[in-house]
SEKEKOL-976270 format. One record per residue (C-alpha): residue number from 1; residue in three letters; x, y, z. Coordinates in steps of 0.5 Angstrom, whole numbers, plus 2048, in hexadecimal, padded with zeros to 3 digits. Each point is the difference from the previous one (the first is absolute). Example, Ala and Ser with C-alpha at 12.3 -4.5 7.8 and 13.67 -1.06 7.14 Angstrom:
% residues 2
+-----+------+-----+-----+-----+
:  nr : rest :   u :   v :   w :
+-----+------+-----+-----+-----+
:   1 :  ALA : 819 : 7F7 : 810 :
:   2 :  SER : 802 : 807 : 7FE :
+-----+------+-----+-----+-----+
END
This chain:
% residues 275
+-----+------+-----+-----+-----+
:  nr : rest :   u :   v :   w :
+-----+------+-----+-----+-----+
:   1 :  UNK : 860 : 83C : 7FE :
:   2 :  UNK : 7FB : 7FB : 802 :
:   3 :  UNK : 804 : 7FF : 807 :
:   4 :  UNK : 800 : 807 : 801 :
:   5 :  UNK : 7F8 : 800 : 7FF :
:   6 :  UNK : 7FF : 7FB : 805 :
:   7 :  UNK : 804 : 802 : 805 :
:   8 :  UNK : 7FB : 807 : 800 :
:   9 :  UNK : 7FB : 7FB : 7FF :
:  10 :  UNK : 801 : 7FE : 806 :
:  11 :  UNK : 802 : 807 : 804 :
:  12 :  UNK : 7F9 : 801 : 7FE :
:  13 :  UNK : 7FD : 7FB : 802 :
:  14 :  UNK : 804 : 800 : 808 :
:  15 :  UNK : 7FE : 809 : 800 :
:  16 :  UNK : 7F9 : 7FE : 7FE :
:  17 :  UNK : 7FC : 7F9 : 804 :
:  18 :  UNK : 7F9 : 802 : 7FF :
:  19 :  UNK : 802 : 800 : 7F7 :
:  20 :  UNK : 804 : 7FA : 801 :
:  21 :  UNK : 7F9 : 7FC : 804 :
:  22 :  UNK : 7FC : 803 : 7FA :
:  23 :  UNK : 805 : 7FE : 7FA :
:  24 :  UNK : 800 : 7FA : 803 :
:  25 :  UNK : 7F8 : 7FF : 801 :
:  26 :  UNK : 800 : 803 : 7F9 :
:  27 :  UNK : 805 : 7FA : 7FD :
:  28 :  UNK : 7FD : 7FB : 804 :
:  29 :  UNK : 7F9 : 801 : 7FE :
:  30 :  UNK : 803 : 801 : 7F9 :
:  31 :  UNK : 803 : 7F8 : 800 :
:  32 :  UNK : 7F8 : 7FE : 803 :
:  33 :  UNK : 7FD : 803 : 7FB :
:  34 :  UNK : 805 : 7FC : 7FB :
:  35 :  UNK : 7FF : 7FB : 803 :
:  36 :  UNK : 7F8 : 800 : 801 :
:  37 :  UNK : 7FF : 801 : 7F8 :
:  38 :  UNK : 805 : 7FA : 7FE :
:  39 :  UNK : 7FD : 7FC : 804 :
:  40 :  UNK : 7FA : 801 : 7FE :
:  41 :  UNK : 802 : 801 : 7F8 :
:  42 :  UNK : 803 : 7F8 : 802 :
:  43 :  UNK : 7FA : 7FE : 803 :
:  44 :  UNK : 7FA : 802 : 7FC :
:  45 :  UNK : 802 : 802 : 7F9 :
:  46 :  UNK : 807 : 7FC : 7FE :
:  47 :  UNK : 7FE : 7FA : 805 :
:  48 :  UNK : 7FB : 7FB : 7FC :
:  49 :  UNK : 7F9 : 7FE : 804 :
:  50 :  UNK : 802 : 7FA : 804 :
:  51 :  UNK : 7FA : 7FC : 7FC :
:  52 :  UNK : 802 : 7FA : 7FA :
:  53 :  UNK : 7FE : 803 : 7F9 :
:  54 :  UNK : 800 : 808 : 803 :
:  55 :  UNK : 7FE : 802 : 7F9 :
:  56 :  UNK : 7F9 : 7FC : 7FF :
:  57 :  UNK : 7FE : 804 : 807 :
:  58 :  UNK : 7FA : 804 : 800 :
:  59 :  UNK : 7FD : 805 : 804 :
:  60 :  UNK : 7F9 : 801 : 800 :
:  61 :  UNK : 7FB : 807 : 801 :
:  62 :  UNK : 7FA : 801 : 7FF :
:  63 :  UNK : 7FE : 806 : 7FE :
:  64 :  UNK : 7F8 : 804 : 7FF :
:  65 :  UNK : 7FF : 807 : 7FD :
:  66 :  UNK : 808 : 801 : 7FF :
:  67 :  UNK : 801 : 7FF : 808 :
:  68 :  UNK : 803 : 7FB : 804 :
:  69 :  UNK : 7FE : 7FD : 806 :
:  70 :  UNK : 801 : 803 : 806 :
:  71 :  UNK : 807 : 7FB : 801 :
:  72 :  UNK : 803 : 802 : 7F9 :
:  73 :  UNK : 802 : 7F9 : 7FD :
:  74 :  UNK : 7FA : 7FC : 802 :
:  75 :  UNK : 7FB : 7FC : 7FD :
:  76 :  UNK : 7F8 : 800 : 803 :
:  77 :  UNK : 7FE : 7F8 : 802 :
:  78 :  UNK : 7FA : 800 : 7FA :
:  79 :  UNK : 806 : 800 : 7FC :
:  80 :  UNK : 805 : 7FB : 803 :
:  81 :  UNK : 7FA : 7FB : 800 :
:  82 :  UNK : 7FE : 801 : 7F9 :
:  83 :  UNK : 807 : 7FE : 7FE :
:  84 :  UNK : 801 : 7F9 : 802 :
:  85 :  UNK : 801 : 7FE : 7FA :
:  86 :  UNK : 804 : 804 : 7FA :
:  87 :  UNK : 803 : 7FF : 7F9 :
:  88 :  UNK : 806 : 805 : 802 :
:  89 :  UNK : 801 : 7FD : 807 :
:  90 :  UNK : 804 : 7FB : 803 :
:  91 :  UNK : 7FE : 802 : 807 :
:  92 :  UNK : 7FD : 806 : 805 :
:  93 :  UNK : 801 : 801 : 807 :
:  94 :  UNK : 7FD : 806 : 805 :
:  95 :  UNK : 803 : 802 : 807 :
:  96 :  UNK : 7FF : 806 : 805 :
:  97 :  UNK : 807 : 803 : 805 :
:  98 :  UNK : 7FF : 802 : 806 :
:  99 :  UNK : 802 : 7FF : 807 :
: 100 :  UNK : 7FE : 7FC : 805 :
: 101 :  UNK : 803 : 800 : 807 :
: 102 :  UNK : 803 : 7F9 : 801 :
: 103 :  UNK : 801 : 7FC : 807 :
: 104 :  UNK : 802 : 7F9 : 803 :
: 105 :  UNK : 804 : 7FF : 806 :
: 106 :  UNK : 805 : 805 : 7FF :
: 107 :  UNK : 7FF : 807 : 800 :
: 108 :  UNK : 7FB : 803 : 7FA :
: 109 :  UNK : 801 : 804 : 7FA :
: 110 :  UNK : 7FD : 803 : 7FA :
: 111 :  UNK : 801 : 7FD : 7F9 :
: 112 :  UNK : 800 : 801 : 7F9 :
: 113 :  UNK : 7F9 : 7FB : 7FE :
: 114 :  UNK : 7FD : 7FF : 7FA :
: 115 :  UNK : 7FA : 7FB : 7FE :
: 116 :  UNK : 802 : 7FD : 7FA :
: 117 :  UNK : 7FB : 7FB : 7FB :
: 118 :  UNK : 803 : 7F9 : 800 :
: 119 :  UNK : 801 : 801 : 7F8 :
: 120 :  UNK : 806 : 805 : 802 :
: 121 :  UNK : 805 : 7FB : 801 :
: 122 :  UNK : 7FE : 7FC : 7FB :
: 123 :  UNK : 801 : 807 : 7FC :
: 124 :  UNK : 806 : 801 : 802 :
: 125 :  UNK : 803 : 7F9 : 800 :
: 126 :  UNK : 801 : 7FF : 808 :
: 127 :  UNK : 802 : 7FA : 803 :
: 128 :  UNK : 800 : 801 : 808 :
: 129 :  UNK : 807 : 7FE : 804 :
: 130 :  UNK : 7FB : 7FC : 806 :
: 131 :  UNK : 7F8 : 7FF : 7FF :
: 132 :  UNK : 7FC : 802 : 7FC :
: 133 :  UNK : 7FC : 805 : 7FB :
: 134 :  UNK : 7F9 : 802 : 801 :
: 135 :  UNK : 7FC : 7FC : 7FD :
: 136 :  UNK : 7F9 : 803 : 7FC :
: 137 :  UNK : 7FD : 7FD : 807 :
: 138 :  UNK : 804 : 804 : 804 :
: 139 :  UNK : 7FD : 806 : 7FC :
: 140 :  UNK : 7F8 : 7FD : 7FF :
: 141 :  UNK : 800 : 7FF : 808 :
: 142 :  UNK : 804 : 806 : 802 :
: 143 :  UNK : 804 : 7FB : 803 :
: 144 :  UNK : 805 : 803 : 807 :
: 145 :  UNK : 806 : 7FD : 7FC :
: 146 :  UNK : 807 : 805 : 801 :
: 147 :  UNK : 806 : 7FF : 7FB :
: 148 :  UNK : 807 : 804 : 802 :
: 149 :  UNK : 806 : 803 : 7FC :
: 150 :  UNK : 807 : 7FD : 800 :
: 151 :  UNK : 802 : 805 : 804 :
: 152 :  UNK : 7FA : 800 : 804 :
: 153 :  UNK : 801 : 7F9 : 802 :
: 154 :  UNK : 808 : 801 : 803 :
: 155 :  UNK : 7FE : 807 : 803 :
: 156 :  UNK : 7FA : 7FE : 805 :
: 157 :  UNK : 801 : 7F7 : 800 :
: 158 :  UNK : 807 : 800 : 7FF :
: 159 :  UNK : 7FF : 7FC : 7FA :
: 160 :  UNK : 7FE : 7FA : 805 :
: 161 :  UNK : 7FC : 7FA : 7FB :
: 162 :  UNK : 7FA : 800 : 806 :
: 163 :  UNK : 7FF : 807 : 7FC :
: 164 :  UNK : 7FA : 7FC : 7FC :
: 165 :  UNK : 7FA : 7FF : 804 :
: 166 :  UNK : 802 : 805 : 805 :
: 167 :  UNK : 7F9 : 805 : 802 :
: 168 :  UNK : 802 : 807 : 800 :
: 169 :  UNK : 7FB : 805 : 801 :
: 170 :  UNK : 7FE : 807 : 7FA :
: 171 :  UNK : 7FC : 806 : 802 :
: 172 :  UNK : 7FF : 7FC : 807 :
: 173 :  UNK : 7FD : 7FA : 7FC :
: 174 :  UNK : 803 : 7F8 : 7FF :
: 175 :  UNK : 804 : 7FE : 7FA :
: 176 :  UNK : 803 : 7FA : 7FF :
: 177 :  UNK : 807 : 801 : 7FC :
: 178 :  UNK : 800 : 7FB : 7FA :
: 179 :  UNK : 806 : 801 : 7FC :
: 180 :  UNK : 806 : 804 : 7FF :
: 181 :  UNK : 803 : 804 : 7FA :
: 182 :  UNK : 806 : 7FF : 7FE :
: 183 :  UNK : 805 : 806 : 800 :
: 184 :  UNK : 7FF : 803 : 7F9 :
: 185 :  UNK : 7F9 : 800 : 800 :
: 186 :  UNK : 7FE : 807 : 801 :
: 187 :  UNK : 7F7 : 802 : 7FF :
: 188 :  UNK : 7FF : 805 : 7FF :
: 189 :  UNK : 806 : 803 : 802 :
: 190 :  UNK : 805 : 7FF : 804 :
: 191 :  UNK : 7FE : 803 : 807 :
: 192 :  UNK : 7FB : 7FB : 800 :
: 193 :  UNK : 801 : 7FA : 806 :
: 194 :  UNK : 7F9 : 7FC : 7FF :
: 195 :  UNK : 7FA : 7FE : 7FB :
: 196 :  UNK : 7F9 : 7FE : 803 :
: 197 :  UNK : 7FB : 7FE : 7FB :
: 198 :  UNK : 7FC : 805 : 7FB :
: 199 :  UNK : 7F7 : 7FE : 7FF :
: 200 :  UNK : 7FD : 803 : 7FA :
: 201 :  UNK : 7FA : 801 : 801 :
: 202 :  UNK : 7FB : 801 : 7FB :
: 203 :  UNK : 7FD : 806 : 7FE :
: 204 :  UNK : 7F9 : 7FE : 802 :
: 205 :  UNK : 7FD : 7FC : 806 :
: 206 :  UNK : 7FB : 7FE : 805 :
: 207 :  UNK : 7FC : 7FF : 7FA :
: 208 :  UNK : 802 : 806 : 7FC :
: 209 :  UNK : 7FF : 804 : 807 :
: 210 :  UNK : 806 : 801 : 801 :
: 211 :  UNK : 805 : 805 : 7FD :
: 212 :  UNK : 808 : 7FF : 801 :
: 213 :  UNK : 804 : 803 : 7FB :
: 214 :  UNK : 807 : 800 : 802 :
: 215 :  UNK : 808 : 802 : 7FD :
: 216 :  UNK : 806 : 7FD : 801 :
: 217 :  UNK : 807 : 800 : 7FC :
: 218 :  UNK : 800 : 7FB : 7FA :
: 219 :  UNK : 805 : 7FC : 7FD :
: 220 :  UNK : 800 : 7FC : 7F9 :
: 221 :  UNK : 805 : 7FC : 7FD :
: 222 :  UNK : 800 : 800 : 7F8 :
: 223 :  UNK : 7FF : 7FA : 7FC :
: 224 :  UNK : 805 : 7FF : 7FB :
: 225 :  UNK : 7FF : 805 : 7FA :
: 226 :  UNK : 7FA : 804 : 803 :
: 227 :  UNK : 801 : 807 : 801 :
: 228 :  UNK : 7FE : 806 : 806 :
: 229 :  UNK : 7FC : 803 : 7FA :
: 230 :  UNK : 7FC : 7F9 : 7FF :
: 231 :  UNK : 800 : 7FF : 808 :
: 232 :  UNK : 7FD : 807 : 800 :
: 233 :  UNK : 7FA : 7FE : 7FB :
: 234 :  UNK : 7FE : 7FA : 803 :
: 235 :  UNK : 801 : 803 : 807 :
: 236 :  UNK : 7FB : 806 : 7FE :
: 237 :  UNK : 7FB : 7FB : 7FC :
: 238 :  UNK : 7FF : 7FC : 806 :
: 239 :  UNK : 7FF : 806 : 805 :
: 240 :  UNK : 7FC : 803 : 7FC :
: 241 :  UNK : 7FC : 7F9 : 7FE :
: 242 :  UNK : 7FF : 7FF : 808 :
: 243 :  UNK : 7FB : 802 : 804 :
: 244 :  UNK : 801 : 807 : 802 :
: 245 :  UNK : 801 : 803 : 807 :
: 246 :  UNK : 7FB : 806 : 7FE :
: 247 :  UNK : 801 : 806 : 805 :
: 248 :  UNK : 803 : 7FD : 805 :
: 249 :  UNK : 807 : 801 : 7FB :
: 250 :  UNK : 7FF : 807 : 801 :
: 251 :  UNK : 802 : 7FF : 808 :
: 252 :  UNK : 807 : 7FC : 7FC :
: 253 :  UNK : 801 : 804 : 7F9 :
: 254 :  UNK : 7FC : 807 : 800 :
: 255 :  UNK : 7FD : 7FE : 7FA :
: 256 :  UNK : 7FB : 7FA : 7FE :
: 257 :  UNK : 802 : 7FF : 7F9 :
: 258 :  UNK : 802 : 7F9 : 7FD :
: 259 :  UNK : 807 : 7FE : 802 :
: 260 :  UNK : 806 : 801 : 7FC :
: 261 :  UNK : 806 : 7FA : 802 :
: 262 :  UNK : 808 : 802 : 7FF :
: 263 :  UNK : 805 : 7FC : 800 :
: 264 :  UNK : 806 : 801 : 802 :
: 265 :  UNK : 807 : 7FD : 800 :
: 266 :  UNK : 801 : 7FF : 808 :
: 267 :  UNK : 808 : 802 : 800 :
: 268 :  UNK : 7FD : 807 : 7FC :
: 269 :  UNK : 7FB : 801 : 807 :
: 270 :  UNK : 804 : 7FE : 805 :
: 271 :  UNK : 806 : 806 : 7FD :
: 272 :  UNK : 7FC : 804 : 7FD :
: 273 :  UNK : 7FF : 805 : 807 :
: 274 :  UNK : 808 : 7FF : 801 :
: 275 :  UNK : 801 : 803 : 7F9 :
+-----+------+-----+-----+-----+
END
């Protein structure tokens, strides 16, 4: 019987090609889509975050009138400053993505950046493969220091160990490469291919004259025993007890209340729009 089936199946599908080509398309994209969805199921929800103690990451958002920032899962730079030190934390980093268009002597691209503080490697516990981290220097200077990925470093160098020190050039200006990652570094995600580093600057300056409220992503690592709930309330109580932005909040929030600080486990973020 089944042999039969398929000999008219395929009478069918000889009399028919242009319902062939659809049957094939229509099967094709069927086992994409499968495919796309596993990948993706495997990679974000079942694969864990590729950071040591992923359990006791943090992100962090500040939120004012019951509204996020303009970037949801952001925190203003008031708030980062007034958490310097904490009861609840063993660490705080802040970065911003973009990209950048990157060039030496081989013909330019566009890449995957982020400025991330010189805490997020120690936050994440990342040792470099070659060179060195950003240090608070780097940060302080807004130094034209460059550190690549893994699979940065092999695409474009060729994994060569002149690499370090070499002098590239991000948006048309110098940067000199001072480390590499090692290949299971990944921040903030896995499209990333290079880091420079990320100043805070104060919310007031030029005595006072001077407003810079800025936001950005941020991520915590828990101390042992604390919880995102005491996270929260220490975060809301050192906002709250900063100096305050005042109108200029409206142009980031829509709203000039107090803030309100969540905390939220970084796995459960990071999967929460692909659930």
């Amino acid at each position: 019987m089944i042999t039969q089936d398929l000999r008219h199946a395929a009478r069918v599908l000889r009399r028919e090609p242009g319902y062939t080509a659809i049957a094939a398309l229509a099967i094709a994209l069927g086992i994409a889509a499968t495919t796309t969805i596993a990948s993706v199921t495997y990679g974000v929800l079942l694969k864990p975050l590729p950071w040591p103690e992923p359990d006791r990451l943090l992100r962090l958002e500040e939120r004012r009138g019951g509204r996020s920032g303009r970037v949801p899962w952001t925190i203003t730079n008031s708030t980062y400053l007034a958490w310097s030190d904490s009861s609840t934390l063993d660490g705080l980093a802040g970065w911003m993505s973009s990209s950048s268009p990157f060039s030496e002597v081989r013909e330019p691209e566009r890449i995957r950046l982020a400025r991330v503080t010189p805490t997020a490697f120690t936050l994440l516990q990342a040792r470099p493969l070659a060179g060195r981290v950003f240090s608070h220097d780097d940060a302080a200077r807004q130094a034209a220091t460059v550190i690549v990925s893994h699979g940065f470093w092999q695409r474009r160098f060729g994994g060569a160990a002149d690499t370090i020190g070499r002098t590239v050039r991000l948006d048309h200006l110098p940067y000199t490469i001072v480390g590499v990652m090692p290949p299971e570094f990944a921040f903030p995600d896995r499209d990333t291919q290079a880091w420079i580093p990320l100043h805070v600057p104060p919310l007031y300056s030029d005595g006072d004259r001077r407003v810079s409220l800025q936001i950005f992503g941020a991520i915590a690592r828990m101390r042992p025993g604390a919880t995102p709930a005491q996270v929260a309330a220490e975060g809301t109580a050192r906002a709250r007890a900063s100096r305050d932005p005042g109108a200029v909040a409206l142009g980031l929030f829509g709203s000039s209340e107090p803030p309100i600080i969540v905390a939220s486990p970084a796995l459960d973020v990071a999967v929460g729009e692909v659930r």
